[in-house]
C-alpha positions in Angstrom: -36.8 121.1 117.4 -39.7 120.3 115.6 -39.9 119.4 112.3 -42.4 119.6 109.2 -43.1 116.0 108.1 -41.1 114.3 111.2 -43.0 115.1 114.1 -45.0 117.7 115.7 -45.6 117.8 119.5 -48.1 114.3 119.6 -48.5 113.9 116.2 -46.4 111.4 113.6 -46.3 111.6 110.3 -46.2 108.3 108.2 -46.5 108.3 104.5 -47.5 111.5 104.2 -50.8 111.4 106.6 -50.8 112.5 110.2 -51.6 109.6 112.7 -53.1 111.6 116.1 -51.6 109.7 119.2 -54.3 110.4 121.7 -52.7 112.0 124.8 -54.9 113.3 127.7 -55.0 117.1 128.2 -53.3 117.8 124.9 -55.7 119.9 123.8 -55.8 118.0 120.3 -59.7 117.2 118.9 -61.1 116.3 116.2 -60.2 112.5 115.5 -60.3 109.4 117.1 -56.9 107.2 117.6 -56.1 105.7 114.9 -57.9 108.1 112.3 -55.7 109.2 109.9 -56.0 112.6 108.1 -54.3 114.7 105.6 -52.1 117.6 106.5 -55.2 119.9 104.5 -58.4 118.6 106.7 -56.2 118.5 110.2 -58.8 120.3 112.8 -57.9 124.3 113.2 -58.2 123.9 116.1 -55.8 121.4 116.9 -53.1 124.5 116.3 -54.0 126.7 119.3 -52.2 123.3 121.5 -48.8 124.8 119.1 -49.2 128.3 120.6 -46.3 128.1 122.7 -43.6 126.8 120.2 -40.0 128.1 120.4 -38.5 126.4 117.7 -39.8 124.8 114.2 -38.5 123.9 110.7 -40.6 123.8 108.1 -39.2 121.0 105.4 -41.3 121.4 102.0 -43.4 118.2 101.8 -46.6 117.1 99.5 -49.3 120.0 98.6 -51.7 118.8 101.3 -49.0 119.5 104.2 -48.6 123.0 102.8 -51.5 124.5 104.5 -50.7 122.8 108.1 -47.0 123.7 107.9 -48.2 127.4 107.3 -50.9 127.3 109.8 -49.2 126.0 112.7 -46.2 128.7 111.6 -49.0 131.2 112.2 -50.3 130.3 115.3 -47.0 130.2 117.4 -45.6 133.3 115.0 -45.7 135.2 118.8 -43.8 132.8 120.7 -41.3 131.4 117.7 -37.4 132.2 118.6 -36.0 129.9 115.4 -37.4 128.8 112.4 -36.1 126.7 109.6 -37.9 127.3 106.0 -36.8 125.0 103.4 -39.0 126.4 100.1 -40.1 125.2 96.6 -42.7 126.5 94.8 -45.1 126.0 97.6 -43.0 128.6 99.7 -46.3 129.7 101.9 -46.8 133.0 102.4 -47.2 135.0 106.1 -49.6 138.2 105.2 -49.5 140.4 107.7 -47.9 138.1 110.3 -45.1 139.6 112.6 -42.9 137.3 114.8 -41.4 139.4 117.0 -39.4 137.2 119.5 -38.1 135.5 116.2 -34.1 135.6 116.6 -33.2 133.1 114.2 -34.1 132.7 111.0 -33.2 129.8 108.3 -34.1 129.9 104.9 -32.8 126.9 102.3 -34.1 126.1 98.6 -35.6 123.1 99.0 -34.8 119.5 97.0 -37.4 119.9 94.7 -36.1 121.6 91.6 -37.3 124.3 89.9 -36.1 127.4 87.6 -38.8 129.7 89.0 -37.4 131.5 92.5 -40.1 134.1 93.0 -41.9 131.5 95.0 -39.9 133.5 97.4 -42.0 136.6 97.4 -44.6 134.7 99.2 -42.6 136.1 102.2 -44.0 139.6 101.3 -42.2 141.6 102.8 -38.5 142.8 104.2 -37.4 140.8 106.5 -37.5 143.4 109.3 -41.1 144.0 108.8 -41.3 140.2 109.2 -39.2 139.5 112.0 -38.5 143.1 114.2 -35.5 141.3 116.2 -33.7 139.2 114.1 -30.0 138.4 114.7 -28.7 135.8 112.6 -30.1 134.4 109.4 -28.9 131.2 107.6 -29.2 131.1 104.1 -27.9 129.3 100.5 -26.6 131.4 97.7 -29.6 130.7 95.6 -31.7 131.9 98.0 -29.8 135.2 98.8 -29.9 135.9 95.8 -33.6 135.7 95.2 -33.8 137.9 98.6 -31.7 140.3 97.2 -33.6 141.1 94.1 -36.9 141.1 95.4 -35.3 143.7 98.0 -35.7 141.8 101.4 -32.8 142.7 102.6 -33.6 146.0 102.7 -33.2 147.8 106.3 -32.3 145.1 108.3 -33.4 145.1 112.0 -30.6 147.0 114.4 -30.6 143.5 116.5 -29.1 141.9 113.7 -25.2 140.1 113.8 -24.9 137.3 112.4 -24.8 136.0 108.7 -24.0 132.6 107.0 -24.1 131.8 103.6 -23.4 128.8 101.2 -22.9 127.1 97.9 -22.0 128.0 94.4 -22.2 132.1 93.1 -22.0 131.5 89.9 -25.9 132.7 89.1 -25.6 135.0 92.4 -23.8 138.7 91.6 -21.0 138.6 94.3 -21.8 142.3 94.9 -24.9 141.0 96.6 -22.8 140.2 99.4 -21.9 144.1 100.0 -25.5 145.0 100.7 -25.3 143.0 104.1 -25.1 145.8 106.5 -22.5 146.8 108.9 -21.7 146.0 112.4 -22.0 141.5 112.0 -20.2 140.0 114.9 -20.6 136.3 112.9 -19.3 135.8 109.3 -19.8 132.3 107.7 -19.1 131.9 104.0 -19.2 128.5 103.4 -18.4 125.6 100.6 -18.8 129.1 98.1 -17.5 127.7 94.3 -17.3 129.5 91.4 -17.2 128.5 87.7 -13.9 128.9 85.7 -14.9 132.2 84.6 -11.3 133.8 84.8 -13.8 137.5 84.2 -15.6 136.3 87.5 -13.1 135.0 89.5 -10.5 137.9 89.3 -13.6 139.6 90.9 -14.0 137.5 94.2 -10.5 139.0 96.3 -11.5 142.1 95.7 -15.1 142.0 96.7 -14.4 139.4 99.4 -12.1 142.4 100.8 -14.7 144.9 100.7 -16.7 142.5 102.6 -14.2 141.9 105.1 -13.4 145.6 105.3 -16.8 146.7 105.7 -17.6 144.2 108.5 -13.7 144.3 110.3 -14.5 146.9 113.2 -17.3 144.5 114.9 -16.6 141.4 113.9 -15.6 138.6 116.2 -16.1 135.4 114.5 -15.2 134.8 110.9 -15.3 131.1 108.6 -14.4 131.2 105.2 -14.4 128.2 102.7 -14.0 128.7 99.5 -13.8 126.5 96.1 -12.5 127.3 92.8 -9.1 127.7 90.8 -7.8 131.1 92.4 -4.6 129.8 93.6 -2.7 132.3 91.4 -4.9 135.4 92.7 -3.5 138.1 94.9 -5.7 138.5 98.4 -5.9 141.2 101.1 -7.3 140.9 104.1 -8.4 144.1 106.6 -7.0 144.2 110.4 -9.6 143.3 112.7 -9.4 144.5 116.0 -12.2 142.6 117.8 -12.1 139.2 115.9 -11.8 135.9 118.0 -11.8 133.3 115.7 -11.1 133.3 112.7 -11.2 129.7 110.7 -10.1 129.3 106.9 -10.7 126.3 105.0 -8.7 125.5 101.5 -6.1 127.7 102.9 -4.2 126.9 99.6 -6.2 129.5 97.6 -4.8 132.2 100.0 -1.4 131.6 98.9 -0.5 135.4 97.8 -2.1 137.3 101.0 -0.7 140.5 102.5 -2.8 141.6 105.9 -3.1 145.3 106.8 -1.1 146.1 110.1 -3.8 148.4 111.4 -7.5 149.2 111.1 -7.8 151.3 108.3 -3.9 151.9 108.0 -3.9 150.7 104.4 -0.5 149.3 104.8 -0.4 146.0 104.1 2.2 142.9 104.3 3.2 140.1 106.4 0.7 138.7 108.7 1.5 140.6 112.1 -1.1 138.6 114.3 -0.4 141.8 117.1 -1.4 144.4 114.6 -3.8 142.6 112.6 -5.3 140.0 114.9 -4.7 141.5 118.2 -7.3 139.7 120.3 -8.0 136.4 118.5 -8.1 133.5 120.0 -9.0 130.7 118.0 -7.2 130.1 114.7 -8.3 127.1 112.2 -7.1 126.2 108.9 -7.0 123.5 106.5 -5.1 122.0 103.4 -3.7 119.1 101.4 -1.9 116.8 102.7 1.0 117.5 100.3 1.2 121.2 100.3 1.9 122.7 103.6 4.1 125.1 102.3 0.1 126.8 101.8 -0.4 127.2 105.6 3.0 129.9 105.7 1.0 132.9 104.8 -0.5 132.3 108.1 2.4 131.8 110.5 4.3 134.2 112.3 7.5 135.4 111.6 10.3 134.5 114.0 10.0 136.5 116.8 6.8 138.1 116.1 4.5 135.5 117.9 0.6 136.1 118.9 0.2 135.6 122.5 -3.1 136.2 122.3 -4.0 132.6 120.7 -4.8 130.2 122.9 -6.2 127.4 120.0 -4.3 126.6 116.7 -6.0 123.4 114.8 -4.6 122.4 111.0 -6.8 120.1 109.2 -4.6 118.1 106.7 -6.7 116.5 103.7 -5.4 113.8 101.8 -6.8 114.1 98.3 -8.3 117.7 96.8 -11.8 118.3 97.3 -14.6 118.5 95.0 -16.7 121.7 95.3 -19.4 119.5 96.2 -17.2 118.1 98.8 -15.4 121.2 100.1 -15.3 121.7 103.8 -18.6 123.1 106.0 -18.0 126.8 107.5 -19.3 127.4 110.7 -19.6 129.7 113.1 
């Protein structure tokens, strides 16, 4: 991997400058050892030795690194397979620019603060225009959001499966969520909080449903942690036929669950692992310490089994989480 303002192929950043270690063949002109030179000056031509990258993340730094980070994006935008964009208000933009071995794509806000996110329209346009044969995209709930509104979500690429997501929804409409298009094989929603807004949170079981529902024929792999007081909220969950593993963190919060016995039988009820879970493999939950009683939704009734699971792991915690604390999805 290589990373923005950590080090690129030969060259090390230290206090924000770029020191060129001199390496024979590299490719690299333009200054002599030693010669330090800001991320705005660094030699154009020194990017053609980048052609050939496969992986990069971009981590927003000072102004003058702007222009390099973008640069050197461009110039391996044909050979790129991931790429990591954390973005500020110096998000660069990529006019024009197609990467079209790009498979996965990673966009975060950044640490510097700021109440403007159309910074994100630098990207100019939907992300299937930008990357032709993307699968899986990484993103914060901040950042979705702004994707969502400035409509580059629109039309998705075909190749596209996997989806992960994370952090508070409380300035984030959940129905964004819906517009992620069929057919995901991955499902990450992770360390997702919500406010005390009882209006909002009577909301999230039944959009997290139509999620589910929506994405239950294909999907294989599905991680859930969520934060918030919804303890006392009903929850249904859709059968799904294909799904491997399935990991749920805070299981508490899914106390009143009913699973539907069948795809698309609408009857719903105890969890039948058989009819709901047929294939799965994997199974992960976790929960206080003190209340294990909130792990029974999940188990079998006597008799009923799953002999399809091979993997059963139960995470105890000892004290309640913080949202800022809650556990990391992953998929």
């Amino acid at each position: 991997m290589h990373r923005g303002g950590k080090c690129i192929g030969e060259e090390m950043v230290r206090g924000g400058k770029c020191i060129r270690e001199e390496t024979s063949g590299s490719g690299l002109a333009g200054a002599d050892e030693g010669e330090e030179t800001s991320g705005r000056n660094f030699p154009v031509t020194a990017f053609l030795a980048f052609a050939t990258l496969h992986s990069y993340a971009f981590d927003q730094m000072e102004w003058s690194w702007r222009e390099f980070n973008k640069n050197l994006i461009l110039a391996s935008s044909g050979t790129l397979e991931e790429l990591e964009l954390k973005w500020d208000e110096n998000f660069p933009s990529f006019p024009g620019t197609i990467f079209p071995k790009l498979r996965n794509l990673v966009i975060l806000w950044g640490t510097v603060r700021s109440s403007d996110h159309k910074a994100i329209q630098n990207l100019s346009q939907p992300i299937m225009e930008l990357f032709p044969n993307l699968q899986h995209l990484k993103t914060d709930c901040k950042t979705f959001g702004a994707l969502s509104e400035f409509g580059m979500l629109q039309g998705l690429p075909p190749s596209f499966n996997s989806f992960a997501v994370e952090g508070g929804l409380d300035a984030t409409p959940l129905e964004c969520l819906l517009k992620i298009p069929s057919g995901l094989k991955k499902l990450s929603l992770s360390r997702i909080f919500f406010k005390n807004d009882k209006l909002q949170l009577k909301e999230v079981p039944i959009v997290l449903y139509k999620l589910l529902k929506k994405q239950s024929p294909s999907l294989e792999i599905c991680s859930v942690s969520l934060g918030g007081d919804m303890e006392k909220l009903s929850w249904r969950f859709p059968a799904f036929p294909v799904m491997t593993i399935l990991k749920i963190y805070n299981s508490g919060i899914f106390r009143n669950v009913q699973f539907e016995s069948s795809l698309g039988s609408g009857i719903f009820g105890r969890i039948d692992y058989q009819m709901s879970f047929p294939v799965l493999e994997i199974l992960h939950f976790s929960t206080y310490l003190n209340r294990f009683s909130s792990v029974a939704a999940f188990l079998p009734s006597k008799g009923s089994g799953c002999p399809t699971v091979k993997e059963v792991d139960i995470d105890f915690l000892v004290v309640p989480f913080r949202d800022e604390d809650m556990p990391i999805a992953s998929i």
